[in-house]
C-alpha positions as CSV (number, residue, x, y, z in Angstrom):
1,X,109.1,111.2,109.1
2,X,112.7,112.3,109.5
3,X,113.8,111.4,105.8
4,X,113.4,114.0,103.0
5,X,110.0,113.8,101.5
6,X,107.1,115.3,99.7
7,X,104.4,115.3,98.0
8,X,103.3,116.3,94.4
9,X,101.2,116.0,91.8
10,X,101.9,113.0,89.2
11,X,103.4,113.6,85.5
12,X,102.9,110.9,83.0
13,X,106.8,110.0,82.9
14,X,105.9,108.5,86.7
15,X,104.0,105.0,84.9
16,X,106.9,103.1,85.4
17,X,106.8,103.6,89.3
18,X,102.9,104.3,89.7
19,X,101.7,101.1,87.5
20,X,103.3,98.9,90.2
21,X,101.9,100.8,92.8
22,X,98.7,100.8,90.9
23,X,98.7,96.9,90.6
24,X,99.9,96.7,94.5
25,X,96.8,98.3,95.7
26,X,94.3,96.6,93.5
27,X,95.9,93.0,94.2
28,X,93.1,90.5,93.1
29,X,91.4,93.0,90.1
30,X,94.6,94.0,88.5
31,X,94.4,89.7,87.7
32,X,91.0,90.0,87.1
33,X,91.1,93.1,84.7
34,X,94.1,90.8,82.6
35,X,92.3,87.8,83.0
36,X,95.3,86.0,85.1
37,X,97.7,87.4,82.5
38,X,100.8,87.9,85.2
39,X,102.2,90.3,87.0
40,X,104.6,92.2,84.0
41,X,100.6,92.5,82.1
42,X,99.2,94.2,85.2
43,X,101.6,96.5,85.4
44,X,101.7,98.0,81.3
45,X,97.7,98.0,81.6
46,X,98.1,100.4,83.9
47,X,101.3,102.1,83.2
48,X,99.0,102.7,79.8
49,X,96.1,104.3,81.1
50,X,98.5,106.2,83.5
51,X,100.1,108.0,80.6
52,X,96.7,108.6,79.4
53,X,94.4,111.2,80.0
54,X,90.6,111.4,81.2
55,X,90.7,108.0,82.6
56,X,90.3,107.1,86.4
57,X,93.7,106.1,86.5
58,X,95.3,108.9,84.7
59,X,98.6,111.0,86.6
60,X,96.0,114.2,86.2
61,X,94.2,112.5,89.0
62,X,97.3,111.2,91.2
63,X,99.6,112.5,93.7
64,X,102.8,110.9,94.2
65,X,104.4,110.8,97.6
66,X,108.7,110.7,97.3
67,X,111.3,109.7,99.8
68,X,114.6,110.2,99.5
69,X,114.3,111.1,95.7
70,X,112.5,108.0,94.9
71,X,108.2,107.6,94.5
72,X,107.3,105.4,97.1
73,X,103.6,105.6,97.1
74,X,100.9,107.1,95.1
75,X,97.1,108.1,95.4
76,X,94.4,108.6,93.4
77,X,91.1,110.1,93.0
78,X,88.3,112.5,91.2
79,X,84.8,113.4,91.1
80,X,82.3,110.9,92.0
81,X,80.0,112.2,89.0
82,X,82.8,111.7,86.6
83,X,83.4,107.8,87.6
84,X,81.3,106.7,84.3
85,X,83.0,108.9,81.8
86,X,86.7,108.5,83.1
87,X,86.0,104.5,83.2
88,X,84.7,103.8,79.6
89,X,87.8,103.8,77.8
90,X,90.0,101.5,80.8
91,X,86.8,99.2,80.8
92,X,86.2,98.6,77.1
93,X,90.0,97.9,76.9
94,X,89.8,95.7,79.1
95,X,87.0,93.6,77.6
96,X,88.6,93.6,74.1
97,X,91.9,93.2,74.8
98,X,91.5,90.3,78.2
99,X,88.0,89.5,77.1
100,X,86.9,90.4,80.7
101,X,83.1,89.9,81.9
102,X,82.3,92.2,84.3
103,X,80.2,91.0,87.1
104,X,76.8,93.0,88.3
105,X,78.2,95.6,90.9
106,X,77.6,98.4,92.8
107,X,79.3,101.8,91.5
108,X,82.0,102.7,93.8
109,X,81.3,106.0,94.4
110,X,78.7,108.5,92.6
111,X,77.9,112.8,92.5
112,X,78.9,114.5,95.6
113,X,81.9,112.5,97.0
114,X,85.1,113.0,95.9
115,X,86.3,109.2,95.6
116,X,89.8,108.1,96.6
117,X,90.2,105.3,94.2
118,X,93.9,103.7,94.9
119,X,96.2,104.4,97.7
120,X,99.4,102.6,97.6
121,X,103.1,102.9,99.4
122,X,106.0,100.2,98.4
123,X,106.1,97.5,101.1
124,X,109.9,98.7,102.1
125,X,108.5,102.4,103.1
126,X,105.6,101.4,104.7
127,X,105.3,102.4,108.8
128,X,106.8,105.9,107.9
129,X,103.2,107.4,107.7
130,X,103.3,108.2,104.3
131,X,100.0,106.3,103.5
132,X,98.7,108.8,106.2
133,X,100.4,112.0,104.2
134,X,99.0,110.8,100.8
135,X,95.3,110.2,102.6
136,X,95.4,113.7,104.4
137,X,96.5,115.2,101.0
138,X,93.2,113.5,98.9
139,X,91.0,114.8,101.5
140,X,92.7,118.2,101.3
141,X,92.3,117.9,97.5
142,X,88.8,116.9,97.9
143,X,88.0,120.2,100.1
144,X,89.6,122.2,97.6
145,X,87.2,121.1,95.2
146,X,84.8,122.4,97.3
147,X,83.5,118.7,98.1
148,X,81.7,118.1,101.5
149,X,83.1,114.5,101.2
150,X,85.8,112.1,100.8
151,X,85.1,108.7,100.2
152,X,87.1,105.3,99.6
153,X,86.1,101.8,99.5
154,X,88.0,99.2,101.7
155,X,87.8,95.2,101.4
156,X,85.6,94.1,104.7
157,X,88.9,92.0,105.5
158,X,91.3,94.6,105.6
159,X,91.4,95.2,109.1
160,X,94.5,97.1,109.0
161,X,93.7,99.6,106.1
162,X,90.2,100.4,107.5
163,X,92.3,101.2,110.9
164,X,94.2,104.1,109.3
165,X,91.3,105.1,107.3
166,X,88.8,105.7,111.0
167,X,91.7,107.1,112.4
168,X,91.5,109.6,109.7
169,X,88.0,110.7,110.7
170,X,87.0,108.0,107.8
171,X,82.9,106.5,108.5
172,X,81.4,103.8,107.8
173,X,77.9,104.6,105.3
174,X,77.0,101.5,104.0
175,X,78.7,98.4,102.2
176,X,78.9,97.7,98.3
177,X,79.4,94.9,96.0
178,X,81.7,95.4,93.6
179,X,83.6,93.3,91.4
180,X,82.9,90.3,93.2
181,X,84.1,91.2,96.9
182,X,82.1,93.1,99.4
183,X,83.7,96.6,100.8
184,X,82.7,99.3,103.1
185,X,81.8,102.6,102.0
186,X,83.5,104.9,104.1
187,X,83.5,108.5,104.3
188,X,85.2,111.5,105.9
189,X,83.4,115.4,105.9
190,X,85.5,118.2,104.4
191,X,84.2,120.6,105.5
């Protein structure tokens, strides 16, 4: 990369510079999860639940990748079999504080995988390869874990994310509806 950079884990004083990486990477659901309520909303819901723990979206389960002294990008992701348990309290905030109806979906991931959730790098470092660091760092997480795989969801019209992803070993295993828009399943062995 040529720059100094690394990678570590997140610490709840990082919300200010995760929730906007968090909002970044989810695009169309942070509005949905606010209910249209603009981009400044988006950002303190998950600032919020960043400083928090045992939700999906807690620092305990992010890695932050820094350049140059600043966090450029950020990943996230946990146990498959914990996805119901470290959603509850982010989803029944959402629905009494926006007033969100959630749609029938699929679950994004489930027991066995460990699921990358959000991956996200600030528009001005991207094409350094840091998405690439923070990805090889989740799967190395993952195998630490003692997980046989590593999955992630991607939009079926990303194109370019899905790119990095099969480059990454990353395999199609089915497609899922979720939250309105269909995604591929994709998964990479650990082993």
């Amino acid at each position: 990369m040529g720059q100094n950079w690394l990678i570590r884990n997140a610490v709840a004083g990082d919300a200010c510079y995760v929730g906007k990486l968090l909002v970044q990477a989810m695009d169309d659901l942070a509005r949905f999860f606010t209910s249209n309520a603009g981009e400044e909303t988006e950002i303190a819901l998950f600032e919020l639940f960043f400083e928090k723990t045992s939700n999906q979206y807690s620092f305990e389960n992010t890695i932050v990748a820094i350049l140059d002294g600043k966090i450029v990008g950020s990943a996230n992701g946990y146990d498959g079999s914990e996805l119901f348990k470290l959603r509850e309290t982010f989803f029944n905030h959402v629905k009494s504080t926006f007033n969100v109806q959630f749609p029938v979906t699929d679950d994004e991931t489930g027991p066995g995988e460990f699921y990358i959730d959000c991956v996200s790098v600030l528009p001005e470092a991207q094409g350094k390869g840091i998405g690439t660091i923070l990805l090889k760092a989740m799967i190395e997480k993952g195998r630490t874990m003692n997980f046989k795989k590593v999955g992630l969801l991607v939009d079926v019209h990303n194109s370019k994310a899905k790119k990095l992803y099969t480059a990454l070993g990353f395999q199609k295993v089915g497609n899922k509806s979720f939250m309105g828009g269909t995604y591929e399943h994709l998964q990479v062995d650990c082993n």
